[in-house]
C-alpha positions as CSV (number, residue, x, y, z in Angstrom):
1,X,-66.2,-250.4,172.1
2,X,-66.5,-254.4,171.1
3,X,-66.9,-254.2,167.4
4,X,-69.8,-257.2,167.8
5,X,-71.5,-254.6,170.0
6,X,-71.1,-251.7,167.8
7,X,-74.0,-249.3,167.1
8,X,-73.6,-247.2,163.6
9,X,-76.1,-244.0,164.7
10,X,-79.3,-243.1,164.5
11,X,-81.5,-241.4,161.6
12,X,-82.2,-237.7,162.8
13,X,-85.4,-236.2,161.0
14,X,-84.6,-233.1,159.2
15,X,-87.2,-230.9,157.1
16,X,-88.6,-233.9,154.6
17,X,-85.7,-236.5,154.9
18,X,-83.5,-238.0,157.7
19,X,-79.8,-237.9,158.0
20,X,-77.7,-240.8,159.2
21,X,-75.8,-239.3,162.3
22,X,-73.1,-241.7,163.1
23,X,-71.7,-242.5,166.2
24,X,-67.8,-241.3,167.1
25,X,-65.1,-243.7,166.7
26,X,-62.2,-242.0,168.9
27,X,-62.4,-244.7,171.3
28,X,-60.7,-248.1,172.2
29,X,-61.8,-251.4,170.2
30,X,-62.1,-255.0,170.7
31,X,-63.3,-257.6,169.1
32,X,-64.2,-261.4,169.8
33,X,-64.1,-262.5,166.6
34,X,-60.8,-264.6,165.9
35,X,-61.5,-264.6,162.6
36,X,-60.3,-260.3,162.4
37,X,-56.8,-261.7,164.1
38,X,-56.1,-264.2,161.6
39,X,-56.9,-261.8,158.8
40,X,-55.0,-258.9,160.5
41,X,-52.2,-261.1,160.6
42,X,-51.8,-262.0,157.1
43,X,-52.6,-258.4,155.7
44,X,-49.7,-257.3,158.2
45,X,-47.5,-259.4,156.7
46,X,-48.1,-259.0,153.1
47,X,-47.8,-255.2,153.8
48,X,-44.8,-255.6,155.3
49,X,-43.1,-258.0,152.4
50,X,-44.3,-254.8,149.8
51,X,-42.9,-252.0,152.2
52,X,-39.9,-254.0,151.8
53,X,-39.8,-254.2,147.9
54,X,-40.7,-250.3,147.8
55,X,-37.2,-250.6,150.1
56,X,-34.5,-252.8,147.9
57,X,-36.0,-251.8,144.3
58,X,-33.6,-249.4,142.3
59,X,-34.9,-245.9,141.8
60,X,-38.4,-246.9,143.1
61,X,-39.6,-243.3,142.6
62,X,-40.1,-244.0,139.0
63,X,-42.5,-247.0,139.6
64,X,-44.1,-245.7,142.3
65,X,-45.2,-242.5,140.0
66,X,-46.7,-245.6,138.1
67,X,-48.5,-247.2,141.1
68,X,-50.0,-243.4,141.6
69,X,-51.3,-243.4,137.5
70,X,-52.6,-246.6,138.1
71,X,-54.4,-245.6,141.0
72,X,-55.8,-242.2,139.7
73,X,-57.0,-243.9,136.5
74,X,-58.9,-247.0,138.2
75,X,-60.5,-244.3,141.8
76,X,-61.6,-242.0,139.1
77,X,-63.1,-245.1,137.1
78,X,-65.3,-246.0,139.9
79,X,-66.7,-242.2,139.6
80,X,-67.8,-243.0,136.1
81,X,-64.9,-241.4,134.3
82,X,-63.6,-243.2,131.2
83,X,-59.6,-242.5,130.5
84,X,-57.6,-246.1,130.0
85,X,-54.8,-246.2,131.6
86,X,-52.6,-245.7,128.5
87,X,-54.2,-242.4,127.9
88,X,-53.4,-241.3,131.7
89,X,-49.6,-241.3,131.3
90,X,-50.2,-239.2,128.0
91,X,-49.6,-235.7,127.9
92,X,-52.6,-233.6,127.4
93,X,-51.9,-232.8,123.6
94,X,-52.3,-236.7,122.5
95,X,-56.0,-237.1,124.6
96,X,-59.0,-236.2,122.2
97,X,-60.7,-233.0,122.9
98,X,-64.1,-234.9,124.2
99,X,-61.8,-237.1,126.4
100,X,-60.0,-234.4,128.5
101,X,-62.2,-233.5,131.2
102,X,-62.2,-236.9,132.5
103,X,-58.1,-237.0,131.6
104,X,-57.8,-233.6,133.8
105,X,-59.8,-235.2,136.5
106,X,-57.3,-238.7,136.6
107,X,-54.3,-236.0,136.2
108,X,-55.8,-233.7,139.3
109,X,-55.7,-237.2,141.4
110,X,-52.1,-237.9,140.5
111,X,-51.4,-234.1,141.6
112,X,-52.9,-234.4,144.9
113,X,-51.3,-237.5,145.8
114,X,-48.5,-236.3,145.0
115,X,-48.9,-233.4,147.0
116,X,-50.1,-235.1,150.0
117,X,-47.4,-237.3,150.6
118,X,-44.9,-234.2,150.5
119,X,-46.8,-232.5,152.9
120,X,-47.0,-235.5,155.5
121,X,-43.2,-234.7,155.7
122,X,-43.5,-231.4,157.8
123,X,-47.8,-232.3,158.6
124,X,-49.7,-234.9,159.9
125,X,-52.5,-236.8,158.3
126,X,-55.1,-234.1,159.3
127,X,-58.3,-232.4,158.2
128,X,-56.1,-229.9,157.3
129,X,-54.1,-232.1,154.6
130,X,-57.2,-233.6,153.4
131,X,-58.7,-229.9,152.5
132,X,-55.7,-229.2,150.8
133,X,-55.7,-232.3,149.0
134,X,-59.0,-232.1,148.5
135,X,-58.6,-228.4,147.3
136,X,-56.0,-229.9,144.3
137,X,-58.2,-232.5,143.2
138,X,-61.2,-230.2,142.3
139,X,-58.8,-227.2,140.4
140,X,-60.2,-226.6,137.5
141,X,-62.3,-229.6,136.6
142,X,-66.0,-230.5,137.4
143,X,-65.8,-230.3,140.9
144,X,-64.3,-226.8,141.2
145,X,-67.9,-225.0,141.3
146,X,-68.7,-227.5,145.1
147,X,-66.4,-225.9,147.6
148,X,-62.8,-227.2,147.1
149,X,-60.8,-227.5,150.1
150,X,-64.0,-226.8,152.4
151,X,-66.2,-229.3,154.1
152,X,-69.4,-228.8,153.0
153,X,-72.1,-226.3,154.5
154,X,-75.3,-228.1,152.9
155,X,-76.5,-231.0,152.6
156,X,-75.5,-234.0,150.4
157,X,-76.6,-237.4,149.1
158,X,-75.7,-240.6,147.9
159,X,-77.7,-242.3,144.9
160,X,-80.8,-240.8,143.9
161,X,-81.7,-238.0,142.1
162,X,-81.7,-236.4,145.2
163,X,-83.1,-236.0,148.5
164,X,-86.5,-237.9,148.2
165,X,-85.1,-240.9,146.2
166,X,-81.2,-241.2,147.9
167,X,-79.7,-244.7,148.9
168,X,-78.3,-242.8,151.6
169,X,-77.9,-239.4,153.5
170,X,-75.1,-238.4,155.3
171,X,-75.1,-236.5,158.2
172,X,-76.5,-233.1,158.3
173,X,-73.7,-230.8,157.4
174,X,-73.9,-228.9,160.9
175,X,-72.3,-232.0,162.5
176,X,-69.8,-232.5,159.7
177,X,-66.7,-230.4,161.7
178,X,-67.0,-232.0,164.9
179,X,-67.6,-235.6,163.2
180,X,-64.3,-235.0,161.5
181,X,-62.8,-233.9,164.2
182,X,-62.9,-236.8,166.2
183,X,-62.1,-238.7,162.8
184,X,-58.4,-236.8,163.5
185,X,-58.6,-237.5,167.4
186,X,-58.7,-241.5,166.4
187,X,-55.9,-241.2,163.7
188,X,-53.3,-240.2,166.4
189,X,-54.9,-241.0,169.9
190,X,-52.2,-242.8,171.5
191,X,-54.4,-243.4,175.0
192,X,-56.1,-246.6,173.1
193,X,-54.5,-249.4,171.7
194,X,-55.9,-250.4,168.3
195,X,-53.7,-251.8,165.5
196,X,-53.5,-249.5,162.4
197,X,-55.2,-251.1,159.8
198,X,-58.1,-252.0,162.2
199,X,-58.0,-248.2,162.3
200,X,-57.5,-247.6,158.7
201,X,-60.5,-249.9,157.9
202,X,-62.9,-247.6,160.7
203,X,-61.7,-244.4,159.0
204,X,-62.4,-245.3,156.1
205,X,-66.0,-246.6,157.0
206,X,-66.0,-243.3,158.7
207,X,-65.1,-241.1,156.5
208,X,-67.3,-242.1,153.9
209,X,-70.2,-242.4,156.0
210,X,-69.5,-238.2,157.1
211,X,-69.1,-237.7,153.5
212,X,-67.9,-233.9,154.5
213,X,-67.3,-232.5,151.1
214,X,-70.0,-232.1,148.0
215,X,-67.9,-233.8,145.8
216,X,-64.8,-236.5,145.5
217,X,-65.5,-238.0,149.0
218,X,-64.9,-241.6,147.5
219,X,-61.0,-240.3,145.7
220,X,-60.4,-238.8,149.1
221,X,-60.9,-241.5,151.2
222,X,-59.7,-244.1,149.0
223,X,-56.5,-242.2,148.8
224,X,-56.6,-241.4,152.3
225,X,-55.6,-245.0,152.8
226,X,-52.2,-245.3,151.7
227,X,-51.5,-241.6,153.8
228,X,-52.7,-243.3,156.9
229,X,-50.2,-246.1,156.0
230,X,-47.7,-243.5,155.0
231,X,-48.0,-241.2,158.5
232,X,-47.9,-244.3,160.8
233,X,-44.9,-246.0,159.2
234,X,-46.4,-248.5,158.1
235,X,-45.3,-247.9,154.0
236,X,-42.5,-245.9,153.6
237,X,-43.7,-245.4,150.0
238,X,-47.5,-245.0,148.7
239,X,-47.0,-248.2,147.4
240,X,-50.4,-249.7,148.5
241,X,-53.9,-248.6,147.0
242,X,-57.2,-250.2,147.0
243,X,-59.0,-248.3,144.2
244,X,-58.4,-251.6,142.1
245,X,-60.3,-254.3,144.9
246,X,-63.0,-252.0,145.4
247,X,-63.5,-251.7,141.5
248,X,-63.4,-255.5,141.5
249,X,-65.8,-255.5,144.0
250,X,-67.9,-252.9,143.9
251,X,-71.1,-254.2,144.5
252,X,-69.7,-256.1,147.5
253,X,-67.5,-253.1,148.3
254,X,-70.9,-250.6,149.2
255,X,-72.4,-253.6,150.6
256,X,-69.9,-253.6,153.1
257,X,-70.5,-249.6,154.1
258,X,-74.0,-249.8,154.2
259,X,-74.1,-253.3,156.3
260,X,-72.5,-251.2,158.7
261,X,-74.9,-248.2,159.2
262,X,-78.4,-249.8,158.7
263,X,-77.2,-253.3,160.0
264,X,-74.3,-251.9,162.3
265,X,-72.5,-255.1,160.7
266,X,-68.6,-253.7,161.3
267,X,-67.1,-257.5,161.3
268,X,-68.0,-258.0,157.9
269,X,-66.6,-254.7,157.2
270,X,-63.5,-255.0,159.0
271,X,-63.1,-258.5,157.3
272,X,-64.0,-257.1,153.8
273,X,-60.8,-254.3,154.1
274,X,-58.5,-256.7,155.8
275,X,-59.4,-258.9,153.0
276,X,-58.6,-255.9,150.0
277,X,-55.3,-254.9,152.3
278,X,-53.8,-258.4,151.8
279,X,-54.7,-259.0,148.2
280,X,-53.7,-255.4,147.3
281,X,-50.6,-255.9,148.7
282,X,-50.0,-259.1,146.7
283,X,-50.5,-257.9,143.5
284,X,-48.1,-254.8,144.7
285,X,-45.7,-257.0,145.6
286,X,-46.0,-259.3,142.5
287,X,-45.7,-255.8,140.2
288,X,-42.5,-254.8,141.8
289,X,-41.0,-258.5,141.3
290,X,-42.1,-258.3,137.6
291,X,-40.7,-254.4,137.0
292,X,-37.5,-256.1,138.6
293,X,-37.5,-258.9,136.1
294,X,-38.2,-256.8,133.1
295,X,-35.5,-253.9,134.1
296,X,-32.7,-256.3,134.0
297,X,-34.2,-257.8,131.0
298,X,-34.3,-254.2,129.4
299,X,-30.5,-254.0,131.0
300,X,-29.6,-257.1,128.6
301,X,-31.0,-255.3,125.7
302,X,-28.9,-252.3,126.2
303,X,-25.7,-254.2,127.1
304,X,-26.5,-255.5,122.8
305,X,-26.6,-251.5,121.7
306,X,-22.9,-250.5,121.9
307,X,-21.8,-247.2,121.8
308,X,-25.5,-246.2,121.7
309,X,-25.6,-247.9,125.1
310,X,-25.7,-244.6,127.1
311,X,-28.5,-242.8,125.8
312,X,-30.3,-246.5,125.4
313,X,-30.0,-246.7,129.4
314,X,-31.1,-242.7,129.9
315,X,-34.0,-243.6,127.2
316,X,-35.3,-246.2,129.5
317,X,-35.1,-244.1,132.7
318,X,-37.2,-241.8,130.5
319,X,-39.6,-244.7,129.7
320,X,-39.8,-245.7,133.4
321,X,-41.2,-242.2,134.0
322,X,-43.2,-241.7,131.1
323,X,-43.7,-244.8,129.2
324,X,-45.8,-243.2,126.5
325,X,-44.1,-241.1,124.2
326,X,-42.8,-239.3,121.5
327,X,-39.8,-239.2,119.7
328,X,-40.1,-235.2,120.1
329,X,-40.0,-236.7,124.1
330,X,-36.9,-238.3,123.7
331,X,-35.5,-235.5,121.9
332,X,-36.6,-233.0,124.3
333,X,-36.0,-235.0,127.4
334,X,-32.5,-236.3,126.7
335,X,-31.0,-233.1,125.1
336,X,-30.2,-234.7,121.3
337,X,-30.6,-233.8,118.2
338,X,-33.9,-235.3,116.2
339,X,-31.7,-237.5,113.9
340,X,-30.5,-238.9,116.9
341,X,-33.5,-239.3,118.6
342,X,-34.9,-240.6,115.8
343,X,-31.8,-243.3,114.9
344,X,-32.7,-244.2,119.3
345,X,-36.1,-245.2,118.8
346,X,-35.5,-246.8,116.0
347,X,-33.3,-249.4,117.7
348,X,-35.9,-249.7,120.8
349,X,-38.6,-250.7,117.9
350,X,-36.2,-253.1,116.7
351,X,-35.7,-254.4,119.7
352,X,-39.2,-254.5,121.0
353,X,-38.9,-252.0,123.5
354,X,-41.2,-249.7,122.2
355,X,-44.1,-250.5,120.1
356,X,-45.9,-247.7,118.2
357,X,-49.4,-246.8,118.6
358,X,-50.9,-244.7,115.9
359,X,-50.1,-246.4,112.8
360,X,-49.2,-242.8,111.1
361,X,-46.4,-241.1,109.3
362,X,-46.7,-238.1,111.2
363,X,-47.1,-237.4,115.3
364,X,-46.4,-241.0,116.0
365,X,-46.3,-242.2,119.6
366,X,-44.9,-244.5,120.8
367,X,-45.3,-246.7,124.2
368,X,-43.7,-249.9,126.5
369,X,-45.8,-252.4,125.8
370,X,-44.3,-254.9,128.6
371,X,-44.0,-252.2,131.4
372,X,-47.5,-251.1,130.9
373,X,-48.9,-254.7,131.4
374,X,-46.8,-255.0,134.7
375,X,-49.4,-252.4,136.2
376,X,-52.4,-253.9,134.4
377,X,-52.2,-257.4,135.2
């Protein structure tokens, strides 16, 4: 198929509507447009220089747990829900009451990807994995009443109160399973010869065209990015997500999608995704450079602690995994006694390490001001 020649689908009438059916994409793709190769190059290359950071930086676990917070925060922001990103590294017990269904929801995202990239160690990326992930990131919030882990069995929309007045409506849901199936034939058909984020971008257009759950298609296929990347080899960490370019550029970011069905416009698409691949994977890259440059600044400052030096450098492993806390945290965490704990963060104040946030006597929390910009910026 020559992406300049592509044709999205048709709309098939159903009783008082008509659904987009769109065409399978399990076949081989070309494209005339040099334009595609320049920008696959450079987003190939930029992916490659941040698969390489995720490679050489120290205990990378701990950051990437960050990348995933960041990620869950900003996807679910695009849904409408409002937790800052300070308040998704908090335990539930410091969010207030009227803010913790949308905290559950960011936490349910970091769960299930989380959950997904240990399961592509013994599965493929498959509709089976997606219905489990799926399955995770509906328990027990708003979603869990709308079938998790099931494609749906009736019909959904996009926009719109609902049928009569949608932007869009996805395919009937009688052609969801062997839409979705042929979603998984592309993933792994090694009979054509299509570069991977050429086929990232399609799956993605895909996927969110079939739209085969009632709820959290658009966390699902954002995060079924960086799993694609992750299966093929391409990342050896889930150290690239896109949540934050779409966000940016949302308007131009649906655009995009719908260009493609009504105006079966898959360039601009394809140019759109290489276009969020390379920038993501820029500011990836620039994150990890900076969390470098602050952890041997942080290093410094513990050298200046002396015999407190040991805990100092277990306190900042803690702070690298949970950089909002309490002093009860630090306590609890690093097996001390509360005077200690207390004397620890104490010196990190002192030293700018921590800053706190409450401005109270009593329950006072306390967070890493510089490490939490890293990921913001």
């Amino acid at each position: 198929m020559k992406v300049e020649d592509f044709k999205s689908g048709i709309w098939q009438p159903q009783y008082q509507y008509k659904s987009f059916q769109p065409v399978p994409v399990n076949v081989e793709w070309s494209w005339e447009n040099p334009q595609i190769n320049t920008m696959l190059e450079r987003a190939n290359k930029v992916l490659g220089e941040l698969n390489a950071f995720s490679l050489i930086v120290p205990d990378i676990d701990l950051f990437i747990q960050m990348h995933i917070t960041k990620e869950a925060q900003t996807s679910s922001r695009i849904e409408g829900m409002q937790t800052a990103f300070d308040e998704a590294v908090m335990p539930e017990e410091h969010i207030a009451i009227e803010k913790r269904d949308d905290w559950r929801e960011v936490r349910n995202y970091v769960n299930a990807m989380n959950g997904a990239v240990a399961e592509l160690k013994r599965l493929p990326l498959s509709n089976r994995l997606l219905k489990q992930t799926h399955a995770i990131l509906m328990s027990g919030v708003r979603g869990k009443t709308k079938q998790p882990g099931e494609f749906r069995v009736s019909q959904n929309w996009i926009g719109g109160s609902g049928l009569s007045d949608a932007a869009f409506i996805p395919p009937h849901q009688n052609s969801v399973p062997d839409l979705m199936g042929d979603l998984e034939k592309f993933w792994h058909n090694e009979n054509i010869h299509v570069p991977h984020l050429i086929r990232a971008a399609i799956s993605h257009y895909q996927f969110e065209t079939i739209h085969p759950f009632l709820d959290g298609n658009g966390r699902i296929g954002r995060l079924m990015i960086p799993l694609y990347l992750i299966s093929h080899g391409l990342l050896e960490k889930p150290s690239l997500y896109m949540s934050d370019f779409f966000e940016r550029n949302r308007a131009s970011y649906y655009d995009a999608l719908m260009k493609v069905r009504i105006g079966n416009d898959l360039t601009h698409w394809l140019l759109f995704f290489l276009n969020g691949v390379e920038q993501t994977a820029i500011k990836g890259r620039d994150v990890f450079r900076q969390v470098l440059h602050l952890r041997a600044e942080f290093d410094k400052l513990v050298l200046t602690m002396g015999k407190r030096g040991e805990l100092a450098s277990r306190l900042l492993t803690l702070i690298y995994r949970k950089p909002v806390l309490t002093a009860k945290d630090v306590q609890t965490e690093l097996g001390i006694s509360t005077p200690t704990a207390n004397a620890l963060v104490k010196v990190f104040l002192e030293k700018n390490l921590l800053k706190e946030l409450t401005g109270q006597q009593r329950g006072r929390v306390y967070v890493c001001e510089p490490y939490m910009k890293a990921f913001i910026s």
